[in-house]
N, C-alpha and C positions, 0 to 999 in steps of 0.2 A: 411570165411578166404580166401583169396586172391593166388591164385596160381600162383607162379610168374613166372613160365615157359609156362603158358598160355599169360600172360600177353606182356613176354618176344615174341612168336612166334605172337602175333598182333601186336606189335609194330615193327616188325621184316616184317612181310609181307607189311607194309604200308610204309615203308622205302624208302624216292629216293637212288635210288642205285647209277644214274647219275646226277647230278645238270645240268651240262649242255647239257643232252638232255632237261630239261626245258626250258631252257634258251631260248635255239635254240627255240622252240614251243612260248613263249612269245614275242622274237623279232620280228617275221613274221610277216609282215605287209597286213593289210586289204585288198584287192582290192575293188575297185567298189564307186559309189558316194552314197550319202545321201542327199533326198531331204525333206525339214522337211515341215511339211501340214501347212496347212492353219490356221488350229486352232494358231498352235505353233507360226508363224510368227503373228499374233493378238498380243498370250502372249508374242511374246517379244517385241512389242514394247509395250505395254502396260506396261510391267514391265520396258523397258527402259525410259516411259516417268515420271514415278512413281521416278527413280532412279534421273532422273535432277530435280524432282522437290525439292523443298527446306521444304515443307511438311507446308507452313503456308497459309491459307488462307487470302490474303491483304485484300479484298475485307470486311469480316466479320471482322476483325481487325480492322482496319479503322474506319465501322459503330459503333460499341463499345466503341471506344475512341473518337469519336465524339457526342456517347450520354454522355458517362460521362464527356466531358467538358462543357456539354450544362446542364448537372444536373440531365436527363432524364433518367439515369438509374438503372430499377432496376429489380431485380431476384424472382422469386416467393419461399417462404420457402420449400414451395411445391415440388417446382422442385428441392431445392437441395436437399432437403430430400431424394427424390425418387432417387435422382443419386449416392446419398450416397448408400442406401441400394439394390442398380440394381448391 
């Protein structure tokens, strides 16, 4: 059973009494710089050059549609199979 006058003085003890002394504590602004490693500056550009890319390989596209105009192409059952069930 639930004791609601216990319930009542934890919910009581954890109460903002003031909102905006939070307030105040949240607007204070950071001092100081931030300088981000070496790794990070890697990941971002690697992640920005990811970001412009358009995500198709022309190169592989291309060869593909120039076997299949030439007649030359074709897929092993094999292989789809296996990429079926991968």
């Amino acid at each position: 059973m639930i004791n609601i006058s216990k319930v009542s003085n934890v919910y009581t003890a954890h109460t903002v009494s003031s909102p905006n002394k939070i307030n105040k504590q949240v607007d204070k602004k950071i001092e100081g710089t931030y300088t981000p490693s070496e790794t990070a500056n890697d990941f971002a550009t690697i992640l920005n050059a990811i970001r412009a890319s358009d995500g198709v390989r022309a190169d592989k596209v291309n060869a593909i549609k120039a076997s299949i105009e030439a007649g030359t192409y074709s897929v092993s059952s094999h292989d789809i199979a296996s990429k079926i069930l991968t």
